[in-house]
N, C-alpha and C positions, 0 to 999 in steps of 0.2 A: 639274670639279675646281677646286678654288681656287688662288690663285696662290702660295697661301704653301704648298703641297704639294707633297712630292716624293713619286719611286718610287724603291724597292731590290729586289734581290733580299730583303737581308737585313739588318736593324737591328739596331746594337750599343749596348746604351745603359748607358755609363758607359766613363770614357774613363781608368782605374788600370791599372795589369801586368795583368789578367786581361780587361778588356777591350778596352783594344789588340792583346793578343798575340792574341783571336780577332778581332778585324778583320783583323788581318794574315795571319793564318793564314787565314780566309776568303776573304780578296783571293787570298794564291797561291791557291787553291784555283778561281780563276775567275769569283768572283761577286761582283756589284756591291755594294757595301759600305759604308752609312753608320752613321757613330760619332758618337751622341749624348753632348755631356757639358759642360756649363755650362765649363768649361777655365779650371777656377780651380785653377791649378798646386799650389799649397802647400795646397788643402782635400782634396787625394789623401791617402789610407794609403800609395801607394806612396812617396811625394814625403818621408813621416818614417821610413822604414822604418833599420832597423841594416845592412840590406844584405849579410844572411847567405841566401847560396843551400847550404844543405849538404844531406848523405844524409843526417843525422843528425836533422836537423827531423820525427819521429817521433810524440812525445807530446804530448799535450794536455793544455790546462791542469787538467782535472781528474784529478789524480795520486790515488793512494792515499795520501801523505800528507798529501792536505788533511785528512784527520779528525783527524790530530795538531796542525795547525796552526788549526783552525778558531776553536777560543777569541781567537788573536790577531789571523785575521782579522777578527771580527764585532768588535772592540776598535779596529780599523784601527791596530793597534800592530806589523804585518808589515809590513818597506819593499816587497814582492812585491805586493803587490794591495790595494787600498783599496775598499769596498765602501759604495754609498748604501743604505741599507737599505731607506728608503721603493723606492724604482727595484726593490727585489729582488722588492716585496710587486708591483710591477706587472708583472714577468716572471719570474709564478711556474711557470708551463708551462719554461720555461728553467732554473729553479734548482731543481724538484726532480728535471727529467731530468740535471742538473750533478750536482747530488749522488748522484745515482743509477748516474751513469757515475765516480766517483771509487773505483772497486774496483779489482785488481789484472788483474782476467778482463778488463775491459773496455778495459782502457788497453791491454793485450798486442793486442785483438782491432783496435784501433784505432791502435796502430804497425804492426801487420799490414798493414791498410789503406792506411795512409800509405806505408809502404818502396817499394813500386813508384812511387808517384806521386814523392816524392826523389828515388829513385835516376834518373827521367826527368827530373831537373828541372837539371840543371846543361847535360846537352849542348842542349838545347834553350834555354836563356840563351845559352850559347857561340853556338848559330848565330842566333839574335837580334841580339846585341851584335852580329856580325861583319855580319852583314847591315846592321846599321842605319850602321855605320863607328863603332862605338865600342868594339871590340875591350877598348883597355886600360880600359876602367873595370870589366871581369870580371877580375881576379887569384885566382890558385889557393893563397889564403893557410893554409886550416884555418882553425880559430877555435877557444876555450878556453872551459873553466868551470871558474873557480876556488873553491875549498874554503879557507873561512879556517880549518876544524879538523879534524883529522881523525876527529871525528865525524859531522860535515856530511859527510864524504864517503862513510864507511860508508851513511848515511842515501842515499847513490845509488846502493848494489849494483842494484837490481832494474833500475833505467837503463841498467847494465852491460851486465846480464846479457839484458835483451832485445837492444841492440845488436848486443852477438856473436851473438843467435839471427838476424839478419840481416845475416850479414856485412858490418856497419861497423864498420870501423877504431877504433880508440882507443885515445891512446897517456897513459901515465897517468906524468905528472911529479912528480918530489920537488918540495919549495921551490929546493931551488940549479940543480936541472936546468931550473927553469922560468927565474929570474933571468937565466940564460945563453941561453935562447931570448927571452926579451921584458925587457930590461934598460930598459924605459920603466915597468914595475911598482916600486913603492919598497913598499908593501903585502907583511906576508908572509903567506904563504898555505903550510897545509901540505901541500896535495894542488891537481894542476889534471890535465884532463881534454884531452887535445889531440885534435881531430875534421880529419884532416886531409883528410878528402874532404866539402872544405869550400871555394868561393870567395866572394870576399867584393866587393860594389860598390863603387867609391869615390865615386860622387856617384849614389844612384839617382832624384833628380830629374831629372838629367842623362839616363840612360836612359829614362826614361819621354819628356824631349822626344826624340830620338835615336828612340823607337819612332816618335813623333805623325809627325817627317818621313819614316820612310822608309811608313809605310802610306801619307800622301798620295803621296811618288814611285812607289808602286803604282796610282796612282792611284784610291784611299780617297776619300771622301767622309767630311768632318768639320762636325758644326754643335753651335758653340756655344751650346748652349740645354741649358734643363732640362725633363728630361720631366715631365710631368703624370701621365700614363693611358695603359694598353696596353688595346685594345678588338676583341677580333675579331669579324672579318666576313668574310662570302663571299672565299674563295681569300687569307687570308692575315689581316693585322692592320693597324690603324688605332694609329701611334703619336702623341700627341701631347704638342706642348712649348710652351713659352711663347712663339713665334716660328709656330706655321704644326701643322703635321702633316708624318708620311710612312708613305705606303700599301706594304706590304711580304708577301712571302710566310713569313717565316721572322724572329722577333725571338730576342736572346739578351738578357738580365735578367741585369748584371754591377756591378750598383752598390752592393758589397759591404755595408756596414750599413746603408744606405738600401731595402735588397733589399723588405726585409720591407713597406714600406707600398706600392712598387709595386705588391706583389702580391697584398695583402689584397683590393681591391676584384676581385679575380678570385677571389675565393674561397679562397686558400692564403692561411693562419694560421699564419706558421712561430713553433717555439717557439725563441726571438731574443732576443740580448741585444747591445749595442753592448763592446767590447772599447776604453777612451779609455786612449792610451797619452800621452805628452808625450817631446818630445828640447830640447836645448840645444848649439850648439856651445861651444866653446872652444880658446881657441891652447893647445896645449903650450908649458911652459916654456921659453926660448931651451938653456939647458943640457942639458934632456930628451934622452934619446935618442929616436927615432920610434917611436909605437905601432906595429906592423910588419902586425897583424890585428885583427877582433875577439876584445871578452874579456866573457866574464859572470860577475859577481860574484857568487855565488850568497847570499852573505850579506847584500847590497845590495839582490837582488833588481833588480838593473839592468845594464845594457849601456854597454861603452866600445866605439865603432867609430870606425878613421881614415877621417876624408874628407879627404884632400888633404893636399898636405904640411903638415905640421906645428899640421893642426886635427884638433879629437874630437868627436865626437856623442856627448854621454849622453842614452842613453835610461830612461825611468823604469820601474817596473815597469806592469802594469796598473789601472786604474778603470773599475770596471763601474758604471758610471751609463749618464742618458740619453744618447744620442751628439749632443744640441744643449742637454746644460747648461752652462752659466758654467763653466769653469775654475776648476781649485782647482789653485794651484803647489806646495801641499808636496811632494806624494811628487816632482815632478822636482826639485824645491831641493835634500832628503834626498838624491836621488839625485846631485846636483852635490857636496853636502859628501861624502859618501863617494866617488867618484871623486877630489876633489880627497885623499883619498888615497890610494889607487891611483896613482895618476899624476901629476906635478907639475903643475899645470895654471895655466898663464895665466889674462887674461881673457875672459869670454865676449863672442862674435862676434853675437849677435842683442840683437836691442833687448827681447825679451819670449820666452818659449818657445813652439814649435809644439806643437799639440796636433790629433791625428787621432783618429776614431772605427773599434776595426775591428769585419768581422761576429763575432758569437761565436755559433758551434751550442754545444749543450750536449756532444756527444759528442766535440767538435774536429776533428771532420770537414768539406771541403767537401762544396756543394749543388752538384752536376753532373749535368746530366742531364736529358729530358723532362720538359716538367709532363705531372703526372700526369692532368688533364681537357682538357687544349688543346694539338691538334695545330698543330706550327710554333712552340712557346715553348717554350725553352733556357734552363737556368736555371744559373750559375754564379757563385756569391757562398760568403760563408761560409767564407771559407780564413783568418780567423785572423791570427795573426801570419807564416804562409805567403804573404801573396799576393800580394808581390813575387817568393819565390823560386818558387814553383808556378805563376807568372801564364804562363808561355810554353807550359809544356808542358800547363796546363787550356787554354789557345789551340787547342792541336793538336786533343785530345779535342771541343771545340766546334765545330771542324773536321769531323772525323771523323764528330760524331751531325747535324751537319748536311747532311752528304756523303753518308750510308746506310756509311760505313765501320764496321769491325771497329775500336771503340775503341783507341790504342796503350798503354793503361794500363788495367785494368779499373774500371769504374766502378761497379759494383754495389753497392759501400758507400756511393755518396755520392749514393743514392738520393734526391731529392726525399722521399718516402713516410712517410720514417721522421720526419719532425723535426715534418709536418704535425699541427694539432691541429682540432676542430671542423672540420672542412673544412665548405663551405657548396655547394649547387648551382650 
């Protein structure tokens, strides 16, 4: 064996909320446990995320009204999502199982799906956060979507009305009911949507380091390196990184939009698309009162979330491009001039805006679960604008199919199987 090689029981390779929380969850679970991941802090999806852990994170981004709105999307004249087109002609396995999943059947079959994995998804934050000592950066705020008309909001009956088919809550405000709950809105809005089994992070970079320490005081094994290639062999897998290798029985594959070229060279061709979002902080006005929770503009098609006292994260809508093109700052900029009405807002706290890549299945579904040709490979990626708040309780489940346990969540919708295309021997 070489010197630049290690052994584990079990390799975790990528180091966001979904793969830390299965190191960690692996470690209680007794086995030796290394976490591959280059440990470049702010190139996480988790490190930009809005920081909504709710039950209500149900639907995917292909709704039934994208067919209403699709003239404005391919226009990029919607502040919601901005689209490369050349990028669409190259992940067309992805766009036309997207448009294929944008029915009404399918979004229902697919909150379906989702509800059980939410509704696990906050107490297992809870015992993460407390575990790791950072308790207070989980507060049990709710979080809002606001309706600048009351057409806009009719236009979310069907949201509704699935909701209630799984009993989540939602408490539905006038404009003056809303003013007296969040008096840091100056924007009127004539309907808002309050989800109050809903908590919200206040710094989830912060938890994500908070996770990295307490898996090492489990004593975790952490290398910062980037993996290359997963290659099996006799009794397990040969991982390697730009630093060495490590010889392992049992790999898990969590490197959320990067998923997909891991795994190509093993023959899975998942139909993939990168999901690039951007955020921006800003102080709130001195006068302001405090934004209390998160709020989504639906009109905006973006996100206001407090981090800390008396700063905001706007977050932009989505860009479906490649997940390593150049930066384009309109749709976050839009999204800053529309918050600066919503909210009084200072000036911004970054020198330039973040920009992360997330995974996007077409269905909006995560990938959890056995590969389907190679025993001992775990594959969990693919959770979307989910994968901060699903990252602890997919931990458990990766747990669990590592363990020979009875999943705590059902996973058979987030089959590997279904997303694959040409598979190859």
């Amino acid at each position: 064996m070489q010197q630049d090689e290690q052994t584990a029981d079990i390799v975790v390779v990528g180091g966001g909320m979904v793969g830390l929380a299965s190191a960690i969850a692996l470690r209680e679970r007794g086995l030796d446990v290394v976490l591959c991941d280059p440990g470049e802090a702010r190139a996480r999806t988790s490190f930009g995320n809005a920081g909504v852990v709710s039950r209500a994170s149900i639907f995917p981004m292909a709704s039934p009204g994208l067919w209403r709105r699709l003239p404005a999307y391919l226009r990029n004249a919607d502040p919601g999502l901005r689209l490369r087109r050349r990028h669409l002609l190259r992940v067309l396995p992805w766009t036309a199982h997207f448009l294929a999943s944008a029915r009404g059947s399918a979004w229902r079959r697919a909150a379906g799906a989702l509800a059980p994995l939410t509704a696990a998804a906050y107490p297992e934050h809870r015992r993460l956060a407390d575990r790791a000592g950072v308790p207070h950066l989980l507060r049990e705020t709710g979080w809002i979507k606001l309706y600048r008309t009351e057409a806009a909001f009719a236009g979310a009956l069907l949201e509704r009305e699935i909701l209630a088919e799984h009993g989540i809550p939602a408490e539905i405000l006038d404009g003056a009911a809303l003013r007296d709950l969040e008096p840091a809105l100056v924007r009127p809005f004539a309907r808002a949507m309050l989800l109050p089994e809903t908590a919200s992070v206040g710094d989830p970079g912060g938890l994500v380091e908070a996770c990295e320490r307490l898996f090492a005081g489990l004593g975790g094994r952490s290398l910062r390196a980037t993996v290359t290639g997963l290659r099996p062999e006799a009794g397990g897998w040969s991982v390697r990184h730009d630093r060495g290798g490590v010889r392992a029985r049992l790999v898990v594959l969590a490197t959320g939009a990067a998923a997909g070229e891991l795994a190509r060279p093993l023959g899975y061709r998942f139909a993939f698309a990168a999901e690039r979002g951007y955020h921006r902080h800003y102080a709130l006005h001195p006068d302001s009162p405090p934004l209390t929770r998160p709020v989504y503009d639906t009109g905006a098609g973006s996100i206001l979330s407090p981090m800390g006292e008396g700063r905001v994260r706007v977050l932009s809508g989505v860009e479906v491009d490649d997940r390593l093109a150049p930066p384009d700052y309109a749709q976050i900029e839009a999204a800053a001039r529309a918050a600066a009405g919503t909210v009084r807002l200072g000036q911004p706290l970054d020198n330039r805006p973040w920009l992360g890549a997330r995974p996007s299945t077409p269905d909006g579904l995560p990938v959890i679960g056995p590969a389907p040709r190679h025993a001992g490979l775990i594959f969990a990626f693919g959770h979307g604008h989910i994968g901060l708040s699903t990252g602890p309780i997919t931990g458990r489940l990766v747990a669990d199919l590592a363990t020979g346990r009875a999943p705590a969540v059902p996973v058979a919708p987030f089959a590997p199987e279904r997303l694959l295309r040409w598979p190859r021997p």
